[in-house]
Steps between C-alpha positions, in 0.01 A plus 500: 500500500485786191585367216768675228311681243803577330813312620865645436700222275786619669414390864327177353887463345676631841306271698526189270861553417547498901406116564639406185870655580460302870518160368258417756167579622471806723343560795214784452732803752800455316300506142347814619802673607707346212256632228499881692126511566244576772304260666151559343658544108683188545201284628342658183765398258551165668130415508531586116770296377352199728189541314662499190728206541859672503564448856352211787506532860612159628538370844835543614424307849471624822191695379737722276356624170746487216498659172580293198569655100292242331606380135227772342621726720879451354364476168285868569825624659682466186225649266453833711861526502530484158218733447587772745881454322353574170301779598733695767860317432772406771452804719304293738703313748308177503571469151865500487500163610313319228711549156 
């Protein structure tokens, strides 16, 4: 797999801010479809927030891979939001939610 040179905080945000508003872990087709990316760009974003710690694949039974926002992950989620508030304000849908 390429890794990101330079990831965009804004899909690392989209894709976080996915599992976390499900409550739940998510399988890996709805994730992909939820967060609006391709196949290969979200195996490259997932691989990276795995790596970092913000989200787990766990086994969901049945062989199913499930995606999990881990408790770094929340806490990441909150800092990027409130970084990417700061610098470009509201205008960005995923950040309408968190006041």
């Amino acid at each position: 797999m390429v890794a990101l040179q330079r990831p965009d905080l804004y899909v690392v945000v989209r894709l976080l801010e996915k599992v976390r508003a499900s409550e739940r872990p998510m399988n890996r087709t709805q994730l992909q479809i939820a967060s609006g990316m391709n196949y290969s760009q979200f195996e490259r974003y997932l691989e990276l927030a795995e790596r970092r710690g913000l989200l787990a694949l766990v086994d969901g039974g049945s062989g199913a891979v499930l995606v999990r926002l881990t408790p770094k992950g929340y806490d990441s989620l909150m800092f990027l939001v409130r970084g990417l508030r700061d610098v470009l304000g509201t205008d960005l849908a995923v950040l309408r939610d968190y006041r």
